[in-house]
N, C-alpha and C positions, 0 to 999 in steps of 0.2 A: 250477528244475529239479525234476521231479515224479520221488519216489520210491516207489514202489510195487509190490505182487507178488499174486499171484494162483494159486490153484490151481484145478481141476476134477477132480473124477470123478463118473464116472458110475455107478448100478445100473439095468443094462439090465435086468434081470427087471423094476422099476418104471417103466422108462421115464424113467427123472430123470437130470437132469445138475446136482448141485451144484457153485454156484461159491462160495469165500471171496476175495473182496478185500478189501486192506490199502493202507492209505497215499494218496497223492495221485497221481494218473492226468493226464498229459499226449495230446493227441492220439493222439502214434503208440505209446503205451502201450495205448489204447484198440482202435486196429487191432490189434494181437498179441493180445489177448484177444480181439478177434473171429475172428482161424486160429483159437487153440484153443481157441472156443466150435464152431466150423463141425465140426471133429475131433471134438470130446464129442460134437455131436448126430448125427454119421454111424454113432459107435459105436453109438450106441441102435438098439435093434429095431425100433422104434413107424416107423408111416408118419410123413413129413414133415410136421412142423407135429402131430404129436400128441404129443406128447413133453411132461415136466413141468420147472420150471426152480424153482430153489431158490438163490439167491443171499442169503451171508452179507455184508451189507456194515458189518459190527458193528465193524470193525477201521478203516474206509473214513474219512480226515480230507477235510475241506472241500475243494472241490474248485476247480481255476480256472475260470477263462470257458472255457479251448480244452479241458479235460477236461471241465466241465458239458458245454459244445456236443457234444463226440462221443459222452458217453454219451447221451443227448436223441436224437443222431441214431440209435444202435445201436438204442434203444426203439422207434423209429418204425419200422425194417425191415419190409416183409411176409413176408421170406425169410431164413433159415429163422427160425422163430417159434415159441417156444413154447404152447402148447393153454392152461396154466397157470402162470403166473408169481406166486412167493412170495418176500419181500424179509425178511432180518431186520432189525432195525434196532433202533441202540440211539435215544435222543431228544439228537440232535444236531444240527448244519447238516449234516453228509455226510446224513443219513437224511431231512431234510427235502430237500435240494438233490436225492433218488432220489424220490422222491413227484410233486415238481414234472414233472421227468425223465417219470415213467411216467404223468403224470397222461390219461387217457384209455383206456388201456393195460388194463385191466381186472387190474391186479395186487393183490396184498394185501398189506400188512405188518404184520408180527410182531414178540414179543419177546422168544415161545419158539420153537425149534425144533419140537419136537413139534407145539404148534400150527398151525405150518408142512406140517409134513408131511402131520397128519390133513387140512389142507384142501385140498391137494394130489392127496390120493390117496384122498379121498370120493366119489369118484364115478367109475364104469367110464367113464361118458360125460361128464364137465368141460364144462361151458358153454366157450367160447371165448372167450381174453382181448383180442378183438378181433373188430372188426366184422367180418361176414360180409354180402357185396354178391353179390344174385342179382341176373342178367339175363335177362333172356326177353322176352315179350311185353308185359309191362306186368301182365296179369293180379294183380288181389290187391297192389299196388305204393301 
């Protein structure tokens, strides 16, 4: 039985939707944090997909196979997706098992806040924590 809780807010002036999770995450634990990830990022001003994400998962205990699988699956999403994604972490299995999780994901982890933030919010224009595929003619390809 996965016991777990979770909050979000957001500061729309930064564009950021901080999340804190705690505890161990089952499946459909996993979908209710994605309605009210989906609600944080509509609150934000920023266009779609340019938004910054801050998740505390300091609190987060190891996690099983069908909560590892759905967080892996949430990471992979194209839709909606944060521009930047910043992970805290303390050095445990939950923070190694989010590493593995976002591995390709273009995230960072931390083990301050602060330091989260500033790299967050370094840049007007953030590289993009994921591939960016143009189509066209081939040109330059």
């Amino acid at each position: 039985m996965a016991s777990c809780c979770f909050t979000i807010d957001v500061e729309p002036d930064l564009h950021l939707a901080c999340f804190r999770l705690a505890g161990t995450f089952a499946a459909a634990d996993v979908e209710r944090l994605i309605v009210e990830r989906d609600r944080a990022f509509h609150a934000l001003t920023s266009e779609q997909n340019r938004h910054l994400a801050l998740v505390d998962i300091r609190q987060m205990t190891p996690q099983g196979l069908s909560g590892f699988a759905a967080f892996g699956q949430l990471l992979l999403q194209r839709e909606p997706r944060a521009l930047r994604l910043a992970f805290l972490i303390v050095t445990n299995l939950a923070s190694m098992q989010a590493q593995l999780a976002a591995h390709g994901r273009g995230a960072q982890f931390f083990f301050d806040e602060d330091q989260a933030r500033s790299w967050l919010l370094a840049h007007d224009n953030p590289p993009l924590a994921f591939p960016v595929f143009v189509s066209g003619n081939g040109a330059g390809a």
